[in-house]
MDTraj code that builds the backbone (N, CA, C; nanometers):
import mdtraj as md
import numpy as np

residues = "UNK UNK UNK UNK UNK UNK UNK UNK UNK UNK UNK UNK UNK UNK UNK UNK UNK UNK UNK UNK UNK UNK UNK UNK UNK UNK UNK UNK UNK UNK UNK UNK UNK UNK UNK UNK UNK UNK UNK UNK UNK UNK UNK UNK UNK UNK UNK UNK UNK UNK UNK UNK UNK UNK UNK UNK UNK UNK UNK UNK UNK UNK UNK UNK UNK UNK UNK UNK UNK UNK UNK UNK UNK UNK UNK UNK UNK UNK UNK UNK UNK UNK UNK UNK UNK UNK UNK UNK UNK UNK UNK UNK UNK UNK UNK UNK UNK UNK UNK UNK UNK UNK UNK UNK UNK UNK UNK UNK UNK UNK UNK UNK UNK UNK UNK UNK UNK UNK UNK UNK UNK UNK UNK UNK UNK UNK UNK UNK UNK UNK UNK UNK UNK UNK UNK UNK".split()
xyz = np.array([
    [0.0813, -0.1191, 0.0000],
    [0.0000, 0.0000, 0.0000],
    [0.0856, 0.1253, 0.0000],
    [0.1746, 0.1345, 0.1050],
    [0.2625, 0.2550, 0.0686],
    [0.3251, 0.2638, -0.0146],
    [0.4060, 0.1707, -0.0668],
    [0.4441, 0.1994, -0.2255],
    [0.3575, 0.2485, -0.3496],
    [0.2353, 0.1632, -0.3369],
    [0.1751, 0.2527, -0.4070],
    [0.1556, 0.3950, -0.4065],
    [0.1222, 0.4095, -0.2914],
    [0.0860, 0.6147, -0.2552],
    [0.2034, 0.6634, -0.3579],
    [0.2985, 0.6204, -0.2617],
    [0.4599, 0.6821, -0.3220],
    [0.4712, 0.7222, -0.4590],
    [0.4438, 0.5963, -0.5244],
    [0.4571, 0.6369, -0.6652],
    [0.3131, 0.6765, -0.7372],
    [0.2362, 0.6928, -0.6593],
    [0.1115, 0.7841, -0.7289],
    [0.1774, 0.9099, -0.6621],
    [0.2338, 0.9884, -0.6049],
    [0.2707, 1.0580, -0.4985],
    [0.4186, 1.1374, -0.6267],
    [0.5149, 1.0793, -0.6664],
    [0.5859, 1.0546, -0.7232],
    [0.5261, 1.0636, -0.8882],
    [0.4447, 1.0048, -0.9069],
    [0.4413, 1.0106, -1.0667],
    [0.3066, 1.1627, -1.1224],
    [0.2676, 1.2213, -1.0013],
    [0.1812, 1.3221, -0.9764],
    [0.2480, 1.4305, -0.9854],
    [0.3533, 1.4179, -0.9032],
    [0.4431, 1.5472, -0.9240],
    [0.5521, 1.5004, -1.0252],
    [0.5717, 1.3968, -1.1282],
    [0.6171, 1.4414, -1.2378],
    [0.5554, 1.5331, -1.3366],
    [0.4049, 1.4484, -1.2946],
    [0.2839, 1.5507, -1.4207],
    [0.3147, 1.6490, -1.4185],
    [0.2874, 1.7533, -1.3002],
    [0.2956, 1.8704, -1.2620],
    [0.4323, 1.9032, -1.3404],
    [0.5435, 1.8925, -1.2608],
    [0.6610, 1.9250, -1.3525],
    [0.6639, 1.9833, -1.4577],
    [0.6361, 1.8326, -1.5480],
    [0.6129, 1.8581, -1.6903],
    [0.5548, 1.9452, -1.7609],
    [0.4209, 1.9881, -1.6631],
    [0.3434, 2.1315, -1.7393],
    [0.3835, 2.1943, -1.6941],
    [0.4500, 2.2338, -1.5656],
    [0.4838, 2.3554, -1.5875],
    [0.5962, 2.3880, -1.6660],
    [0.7193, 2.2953, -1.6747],
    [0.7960, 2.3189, -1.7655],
    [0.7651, 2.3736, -1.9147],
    [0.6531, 2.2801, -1.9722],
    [0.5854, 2.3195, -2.0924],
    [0.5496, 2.4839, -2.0965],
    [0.4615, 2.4701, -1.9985],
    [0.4214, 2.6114, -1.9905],
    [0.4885, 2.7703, -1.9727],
    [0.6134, 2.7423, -1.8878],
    [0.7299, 2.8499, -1.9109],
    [0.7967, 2.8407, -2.0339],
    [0.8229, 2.7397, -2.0970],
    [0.8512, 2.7261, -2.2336],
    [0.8033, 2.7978, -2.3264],
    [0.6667, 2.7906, -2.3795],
    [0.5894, 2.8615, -2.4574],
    [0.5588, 2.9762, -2.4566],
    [0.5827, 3.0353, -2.3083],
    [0.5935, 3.1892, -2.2820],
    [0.7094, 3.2875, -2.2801],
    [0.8401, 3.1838, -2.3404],
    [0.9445, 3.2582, -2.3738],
    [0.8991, 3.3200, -2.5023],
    [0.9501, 3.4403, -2.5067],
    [0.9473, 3.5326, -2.6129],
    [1.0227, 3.4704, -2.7529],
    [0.8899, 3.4395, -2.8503],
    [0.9159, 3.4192, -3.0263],
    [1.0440, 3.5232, -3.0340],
    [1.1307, 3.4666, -3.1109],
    [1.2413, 3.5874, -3.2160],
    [1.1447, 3.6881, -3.3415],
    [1.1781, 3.7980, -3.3021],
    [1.1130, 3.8479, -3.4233],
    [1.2331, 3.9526, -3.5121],
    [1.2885, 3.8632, -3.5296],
    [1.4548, 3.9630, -3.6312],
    [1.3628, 4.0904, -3.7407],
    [1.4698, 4.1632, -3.7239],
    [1.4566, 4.2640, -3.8358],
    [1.5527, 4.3601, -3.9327],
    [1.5129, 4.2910, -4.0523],
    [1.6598, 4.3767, -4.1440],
    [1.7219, 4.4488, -4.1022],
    [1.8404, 4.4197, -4.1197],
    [1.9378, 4.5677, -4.0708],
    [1.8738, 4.6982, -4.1300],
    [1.8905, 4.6719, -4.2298],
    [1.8379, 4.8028, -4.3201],
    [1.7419, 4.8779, -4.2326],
    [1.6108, 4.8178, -4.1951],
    [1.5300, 4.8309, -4.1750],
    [1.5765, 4.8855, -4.0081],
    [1.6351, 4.8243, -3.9202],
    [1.6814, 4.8296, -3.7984],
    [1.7460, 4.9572, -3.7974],
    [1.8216, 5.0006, -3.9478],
    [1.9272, 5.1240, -3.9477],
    [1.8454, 5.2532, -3.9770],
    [1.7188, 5.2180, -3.9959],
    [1.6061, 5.3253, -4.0835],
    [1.5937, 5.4626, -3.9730],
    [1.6319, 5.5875, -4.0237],
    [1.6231, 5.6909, -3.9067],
    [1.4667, 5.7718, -3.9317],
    [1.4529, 5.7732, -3.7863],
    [1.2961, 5.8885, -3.7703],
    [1.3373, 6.0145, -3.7911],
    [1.2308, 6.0706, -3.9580],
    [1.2813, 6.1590, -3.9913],
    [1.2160, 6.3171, -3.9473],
    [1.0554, 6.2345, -3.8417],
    [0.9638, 6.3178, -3.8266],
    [1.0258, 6.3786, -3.6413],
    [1.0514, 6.4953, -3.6677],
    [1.0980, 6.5379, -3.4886],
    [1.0170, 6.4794, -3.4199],
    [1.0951, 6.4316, -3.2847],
    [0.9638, 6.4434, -3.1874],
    [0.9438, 6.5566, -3.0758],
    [0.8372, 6.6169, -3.1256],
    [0.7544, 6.7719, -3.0594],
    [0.6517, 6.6988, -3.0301],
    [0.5924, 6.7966, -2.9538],
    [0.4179, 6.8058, -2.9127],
    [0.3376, 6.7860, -2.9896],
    [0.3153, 6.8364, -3.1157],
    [0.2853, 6.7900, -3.2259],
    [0.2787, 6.6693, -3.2879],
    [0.3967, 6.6364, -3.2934],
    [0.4238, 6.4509, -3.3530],
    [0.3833, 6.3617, -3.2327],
    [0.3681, 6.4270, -3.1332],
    [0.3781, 6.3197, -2.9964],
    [0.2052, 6.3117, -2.9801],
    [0.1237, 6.4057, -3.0255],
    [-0.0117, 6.4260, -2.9740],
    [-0.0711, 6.3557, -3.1126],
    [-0.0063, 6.3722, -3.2082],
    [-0.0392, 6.2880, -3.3523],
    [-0.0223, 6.1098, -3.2567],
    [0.1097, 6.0891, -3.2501],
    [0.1353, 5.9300, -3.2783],
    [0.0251, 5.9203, -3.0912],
    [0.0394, 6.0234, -3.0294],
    [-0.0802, 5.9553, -2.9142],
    [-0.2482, 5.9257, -2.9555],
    [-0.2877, 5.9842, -3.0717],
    [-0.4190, 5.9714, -3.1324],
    [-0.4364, 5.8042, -3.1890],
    [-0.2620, 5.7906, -3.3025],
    [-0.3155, 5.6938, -3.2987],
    [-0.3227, 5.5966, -3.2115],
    [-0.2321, 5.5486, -3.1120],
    [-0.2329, 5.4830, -3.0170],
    [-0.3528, 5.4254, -2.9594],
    [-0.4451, 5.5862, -2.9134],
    [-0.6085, 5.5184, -2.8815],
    [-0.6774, 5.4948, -2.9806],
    [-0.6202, 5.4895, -3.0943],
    [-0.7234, 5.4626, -3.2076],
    [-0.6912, 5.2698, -3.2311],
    [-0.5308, 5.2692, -3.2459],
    [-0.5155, 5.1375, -3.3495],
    [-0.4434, 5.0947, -3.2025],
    [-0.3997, 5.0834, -3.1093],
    [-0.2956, 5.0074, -3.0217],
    [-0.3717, 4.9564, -2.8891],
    [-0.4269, 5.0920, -2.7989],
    [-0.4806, 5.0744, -2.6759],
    [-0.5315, 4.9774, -2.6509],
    [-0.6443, 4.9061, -2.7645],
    [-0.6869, 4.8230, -2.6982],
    [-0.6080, 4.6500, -2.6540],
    [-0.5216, 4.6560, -2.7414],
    [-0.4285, 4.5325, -2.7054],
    [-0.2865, 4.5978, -2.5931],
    [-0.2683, 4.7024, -2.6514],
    [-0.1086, 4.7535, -2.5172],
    [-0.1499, 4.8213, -2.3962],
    [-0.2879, 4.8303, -2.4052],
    [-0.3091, 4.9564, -2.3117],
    [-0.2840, 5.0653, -2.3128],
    [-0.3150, 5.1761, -2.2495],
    [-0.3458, 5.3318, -2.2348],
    [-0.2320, 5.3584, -2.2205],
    [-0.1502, 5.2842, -2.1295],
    [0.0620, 5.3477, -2.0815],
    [0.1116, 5.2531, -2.1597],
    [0.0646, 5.1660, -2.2466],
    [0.1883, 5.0617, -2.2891],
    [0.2188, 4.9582, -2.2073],
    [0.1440, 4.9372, -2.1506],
    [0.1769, 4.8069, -2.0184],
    [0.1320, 4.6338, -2.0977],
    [0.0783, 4.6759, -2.1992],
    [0.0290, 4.5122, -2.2283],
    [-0.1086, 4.4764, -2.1715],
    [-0.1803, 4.5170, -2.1129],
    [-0.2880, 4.5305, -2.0534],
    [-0.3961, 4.5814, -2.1066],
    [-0.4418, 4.5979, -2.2026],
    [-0.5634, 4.6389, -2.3329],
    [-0.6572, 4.5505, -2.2725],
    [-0.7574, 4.5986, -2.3285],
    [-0.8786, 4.5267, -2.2807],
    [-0.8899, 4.3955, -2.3494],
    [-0.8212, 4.3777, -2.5135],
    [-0.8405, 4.2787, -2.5756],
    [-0.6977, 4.1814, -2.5241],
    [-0.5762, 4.2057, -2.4247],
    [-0.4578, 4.1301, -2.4377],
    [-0.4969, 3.9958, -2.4064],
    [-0.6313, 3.9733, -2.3016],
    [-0.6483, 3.8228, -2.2276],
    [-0.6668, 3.7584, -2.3735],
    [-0.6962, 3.8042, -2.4677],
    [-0.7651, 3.7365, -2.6191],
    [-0.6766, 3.6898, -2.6881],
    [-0.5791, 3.7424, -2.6313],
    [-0.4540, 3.7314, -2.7491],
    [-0.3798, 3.5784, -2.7397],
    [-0.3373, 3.5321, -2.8837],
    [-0.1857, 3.4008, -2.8178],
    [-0.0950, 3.4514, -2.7776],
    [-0.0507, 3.5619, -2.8376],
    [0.0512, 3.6006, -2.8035],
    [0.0559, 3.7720, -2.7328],
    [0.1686, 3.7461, -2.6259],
    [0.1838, 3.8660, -2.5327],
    [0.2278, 3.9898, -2.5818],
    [0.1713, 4.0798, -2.5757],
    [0.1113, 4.2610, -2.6581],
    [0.2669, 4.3012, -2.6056],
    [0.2952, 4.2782, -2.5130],
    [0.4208, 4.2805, -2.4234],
    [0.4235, 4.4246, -2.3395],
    [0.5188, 4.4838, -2.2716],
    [0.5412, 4.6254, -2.2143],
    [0.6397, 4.7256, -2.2721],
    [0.5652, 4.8324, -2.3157],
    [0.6403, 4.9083, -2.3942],
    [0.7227, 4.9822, -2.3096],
    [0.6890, 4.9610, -2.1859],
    [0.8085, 5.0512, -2.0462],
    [0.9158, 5.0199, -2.0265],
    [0.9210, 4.8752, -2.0844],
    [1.0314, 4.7916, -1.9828],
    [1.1595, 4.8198, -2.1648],
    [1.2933, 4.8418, -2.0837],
    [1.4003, 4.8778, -2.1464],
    [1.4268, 4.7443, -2.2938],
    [1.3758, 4.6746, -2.2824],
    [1.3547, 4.5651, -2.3890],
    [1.3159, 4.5912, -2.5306],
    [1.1946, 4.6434, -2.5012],
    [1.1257, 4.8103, -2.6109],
    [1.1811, 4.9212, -2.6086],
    [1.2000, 4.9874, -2.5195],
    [1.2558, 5.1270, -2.5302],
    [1.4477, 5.1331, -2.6146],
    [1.5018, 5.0119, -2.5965],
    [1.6153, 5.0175, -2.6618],
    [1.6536, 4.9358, -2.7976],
    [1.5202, 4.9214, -2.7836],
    [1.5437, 4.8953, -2.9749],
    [1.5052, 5.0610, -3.0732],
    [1.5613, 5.0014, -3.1883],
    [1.5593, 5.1482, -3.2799],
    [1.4884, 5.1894, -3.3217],
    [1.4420, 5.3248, -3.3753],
    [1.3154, 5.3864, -3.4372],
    [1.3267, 5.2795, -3.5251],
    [1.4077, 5.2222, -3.5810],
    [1.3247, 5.1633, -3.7341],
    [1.3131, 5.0139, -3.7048],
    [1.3004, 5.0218, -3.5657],
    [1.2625, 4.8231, -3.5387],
    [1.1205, 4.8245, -3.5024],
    [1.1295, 4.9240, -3.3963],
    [0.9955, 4.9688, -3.3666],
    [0.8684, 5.0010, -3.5115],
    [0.9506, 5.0817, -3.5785],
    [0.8738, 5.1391, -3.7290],
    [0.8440, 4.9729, -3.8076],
    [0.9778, 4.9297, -3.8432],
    [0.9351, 4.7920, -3.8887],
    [0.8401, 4.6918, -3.8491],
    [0.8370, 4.6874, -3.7467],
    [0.7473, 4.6136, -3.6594],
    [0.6098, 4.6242, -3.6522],
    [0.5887, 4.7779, -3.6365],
    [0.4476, 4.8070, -3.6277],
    [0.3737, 4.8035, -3.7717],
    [0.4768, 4.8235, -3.8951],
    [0.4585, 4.8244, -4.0258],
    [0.3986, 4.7180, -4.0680],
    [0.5019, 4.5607, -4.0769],
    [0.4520, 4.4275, -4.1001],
    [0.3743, 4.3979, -4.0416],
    [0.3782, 4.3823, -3.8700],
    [0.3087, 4.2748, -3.8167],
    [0.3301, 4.1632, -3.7830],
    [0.2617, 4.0806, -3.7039],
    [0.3255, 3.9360, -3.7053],
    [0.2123, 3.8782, -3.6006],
    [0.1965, 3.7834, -3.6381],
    [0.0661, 3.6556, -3.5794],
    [-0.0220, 3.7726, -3.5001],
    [-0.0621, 3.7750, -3.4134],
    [-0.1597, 3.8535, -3.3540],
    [-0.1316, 4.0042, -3.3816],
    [-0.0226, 4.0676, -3.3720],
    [-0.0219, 4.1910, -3.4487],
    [-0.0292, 4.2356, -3.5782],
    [-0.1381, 4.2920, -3.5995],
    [-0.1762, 4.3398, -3.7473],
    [-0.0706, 4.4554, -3.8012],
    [-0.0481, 4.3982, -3.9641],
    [0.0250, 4.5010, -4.0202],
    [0.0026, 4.6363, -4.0122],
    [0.0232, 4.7440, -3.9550],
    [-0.0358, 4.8959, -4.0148],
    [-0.0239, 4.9696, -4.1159],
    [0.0559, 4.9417, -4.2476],
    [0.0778, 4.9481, -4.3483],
    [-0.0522, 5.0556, -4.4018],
    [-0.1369, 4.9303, -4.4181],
    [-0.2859, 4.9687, -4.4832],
    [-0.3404, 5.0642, -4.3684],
    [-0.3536, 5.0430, -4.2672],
    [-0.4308, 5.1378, -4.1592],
    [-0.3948, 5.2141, -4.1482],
    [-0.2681, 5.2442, -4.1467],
    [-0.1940, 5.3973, -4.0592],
    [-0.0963, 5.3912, -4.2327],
    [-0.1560, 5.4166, -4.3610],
    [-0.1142, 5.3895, -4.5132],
    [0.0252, 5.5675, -4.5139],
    [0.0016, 5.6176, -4.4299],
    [0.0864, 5.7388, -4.4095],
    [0.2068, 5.7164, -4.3262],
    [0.3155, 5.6969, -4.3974],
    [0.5146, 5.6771, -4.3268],
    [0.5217, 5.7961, -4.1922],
    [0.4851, 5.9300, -4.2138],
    [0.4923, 6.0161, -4.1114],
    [0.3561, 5.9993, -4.0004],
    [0.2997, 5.9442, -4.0472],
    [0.2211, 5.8840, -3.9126],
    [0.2542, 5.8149, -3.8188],
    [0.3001, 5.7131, -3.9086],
    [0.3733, 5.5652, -3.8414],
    [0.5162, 5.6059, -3.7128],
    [0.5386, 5.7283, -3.8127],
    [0.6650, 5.7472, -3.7477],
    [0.6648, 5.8486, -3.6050],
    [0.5279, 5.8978, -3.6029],
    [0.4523, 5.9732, -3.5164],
    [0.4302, 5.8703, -3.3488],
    [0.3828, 5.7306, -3.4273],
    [0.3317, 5.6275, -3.4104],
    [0.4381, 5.6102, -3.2581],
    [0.6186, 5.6117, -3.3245],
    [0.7142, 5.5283, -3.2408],
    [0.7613, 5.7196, -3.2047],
    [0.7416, 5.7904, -3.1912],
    [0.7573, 5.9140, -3.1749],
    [0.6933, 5.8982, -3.0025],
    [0.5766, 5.8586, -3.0134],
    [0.4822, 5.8648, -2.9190],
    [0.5173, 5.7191, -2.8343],
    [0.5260, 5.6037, -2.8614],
    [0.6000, 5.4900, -2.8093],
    [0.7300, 5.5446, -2.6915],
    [0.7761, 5.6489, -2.7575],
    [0.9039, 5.6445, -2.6973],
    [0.9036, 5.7257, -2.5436],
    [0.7503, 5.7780, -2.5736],
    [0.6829, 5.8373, -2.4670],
    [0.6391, 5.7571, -2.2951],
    [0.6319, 5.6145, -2.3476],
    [0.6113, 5.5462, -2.2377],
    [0.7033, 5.4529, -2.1959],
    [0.7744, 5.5557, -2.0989],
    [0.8713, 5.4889, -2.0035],
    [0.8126, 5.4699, -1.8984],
])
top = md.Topology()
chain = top.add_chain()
for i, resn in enumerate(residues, 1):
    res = top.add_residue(resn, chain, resSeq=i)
    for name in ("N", "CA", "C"):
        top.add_atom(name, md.element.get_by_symbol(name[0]), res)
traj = md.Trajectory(xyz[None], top)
């Protein structure tokens, strides 16, 4: 009888293990590379009050609801998401380049929609990471 427990006891907390291992796994952060070129691309639009109150419009228009209001990842739609909207505060985002950021928001990728077509204006876009750079 006690052997049994043991190894129900024992083979219970392998289960466990195993998912959680799985599960920190899958929540490591996808690679999302981006052309140099593209990485080297400079913001040509200043950032003023102006460009900053532009790229904050769009923000509540096309972003908020998946990054949230500060950029925290917290949108009303993030629980919806597969993948994590992430935090635009944390130095991870803030030290990549205008044109990774620009690239990024441009293409898209699995749950993030291209803005290409939506935000179809380059000095918007660039308004866009103008205003990004706003939430530290």
């Amino acid at each position: 009888m006690k052997t049994k427990g043991i190894i129900t006891i024992l083979a219970t907390g392998f289960i466990v293990a195993s998912f959680t291992l799985n599960v920190n796994t899958s929540d490591q952060k996808k690679p999302w590379p981006v052309p140099a070129a593209a990485k080297a691309k400079k913001n040509e639009v200043p950032s003023n009050a102006e460009s900053i109150k532009a790229g904050k419009s769009l923000w509540n228009t096309h972003c908020k609801s998946c990054h949230g209001a500060k950029g925290l990842g917290d949108g009303t739609k993030a629980s919806q998401l597969k993948t994590d909207p992430g935090d635009f505060t944390k130095p991870d985002l803030q030290s990549q380049t205008d044109g990774e950021i620009f690239y990024r928001l441009s293409e898209g990728r699995d749950d993030m929609p291209s803005f290409k077509k939506k935000i179809p204006d380059e000095e918007d876009r660039w308004s866009l990471v103008n205003f990004i750079r706003t939430l530290k």
